[in-house]
C-alpha positions in Angstrom: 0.0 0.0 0.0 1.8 3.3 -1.3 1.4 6.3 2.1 1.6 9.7 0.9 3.3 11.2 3.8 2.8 15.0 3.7 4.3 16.3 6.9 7.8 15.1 7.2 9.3 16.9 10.4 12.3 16.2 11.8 13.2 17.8 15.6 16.9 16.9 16.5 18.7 18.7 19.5 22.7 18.6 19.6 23.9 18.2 23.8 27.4 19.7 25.0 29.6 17.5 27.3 30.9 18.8 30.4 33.8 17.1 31.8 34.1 17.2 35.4 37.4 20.0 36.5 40.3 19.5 38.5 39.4 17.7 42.2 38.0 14.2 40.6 40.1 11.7 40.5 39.7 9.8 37.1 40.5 6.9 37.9 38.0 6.6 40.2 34.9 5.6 37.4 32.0 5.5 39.6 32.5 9.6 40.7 34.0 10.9 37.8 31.1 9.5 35.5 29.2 11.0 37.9 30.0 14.4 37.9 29.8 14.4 33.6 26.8 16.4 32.7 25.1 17.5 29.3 23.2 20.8 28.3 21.5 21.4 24.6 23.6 23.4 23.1 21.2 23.7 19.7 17.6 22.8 18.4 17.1 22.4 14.7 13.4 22.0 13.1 13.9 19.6 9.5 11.3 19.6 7.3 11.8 16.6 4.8 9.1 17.6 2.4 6.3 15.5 0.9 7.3 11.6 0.1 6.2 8.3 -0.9 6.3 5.9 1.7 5.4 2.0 1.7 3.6 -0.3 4.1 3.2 -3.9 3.3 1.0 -6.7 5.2 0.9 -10.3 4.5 -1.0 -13.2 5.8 -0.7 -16.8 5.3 -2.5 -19.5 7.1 -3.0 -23.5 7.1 -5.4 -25.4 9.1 -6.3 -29.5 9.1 -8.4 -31.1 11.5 -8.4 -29.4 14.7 -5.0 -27.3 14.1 -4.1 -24.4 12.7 -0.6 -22.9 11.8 0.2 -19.3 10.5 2.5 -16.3 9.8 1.6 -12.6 9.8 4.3 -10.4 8.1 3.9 -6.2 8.5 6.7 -4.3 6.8 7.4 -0.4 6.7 9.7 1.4 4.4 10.1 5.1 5.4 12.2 7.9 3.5 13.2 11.5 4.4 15.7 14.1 3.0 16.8 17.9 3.8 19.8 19.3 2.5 23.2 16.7 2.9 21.2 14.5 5.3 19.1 11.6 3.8 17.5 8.9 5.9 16.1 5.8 4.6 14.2 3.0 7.1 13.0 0.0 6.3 11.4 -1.7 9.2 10.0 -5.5 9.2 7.7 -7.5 11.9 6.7 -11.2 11.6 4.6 -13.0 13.7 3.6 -16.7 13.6 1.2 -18.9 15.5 -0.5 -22.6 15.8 -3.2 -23.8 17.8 -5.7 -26.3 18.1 -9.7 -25.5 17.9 -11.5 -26.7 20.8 
């Protein structure tokens, strides 16, 4: 099934490191990992414009006599650009089962 995706927004937020100063001892991991902290440093706001995405389900199933056996398959294939970044996702889930009628 082709998706017509029409807002394509992006929000990504870059973090600053701050190392710990002078009084920790590093070699000491448990309180110098301690006293690292991070702080945004920047926001950004993509917009990757209007694109065609893909969804795909499948279904098979078998059943004799009282049992049944069968597979589900859902599959996702996402895409996104905005100026040198480009990011393409393709994302599968299967499922099967069997059971017995009672």
């Amino acid at each position: 099934m082709p998706v017509l995706t029409l807002i394509n927004k992006v929000k990504s937020t870059r973090y600053e490191i701050i190392y710990p100063e002078e009084g920790y001892d590093p070699w000491d991991a448990e309180s110098y990992l301690a006293a690292i902290t991070m702080r945004p440093a920047s926001e950004e706001n993509l917009n990757g414009g209007v694109r065609l995405n893909l969804d795909l389900r499948m279904a098979a199933s078998y059943s004799w006599r009282d049992w049944y056996i069968g597979v589900t398959a859902q599959g996702h294939r996402f895409r996104s650009s905005n100026d040198n970044i480009t990011l393409k996702q393709t994302d599968w889930t299967i499922k099967t089962f069997i059971g017995m009628r009672l």
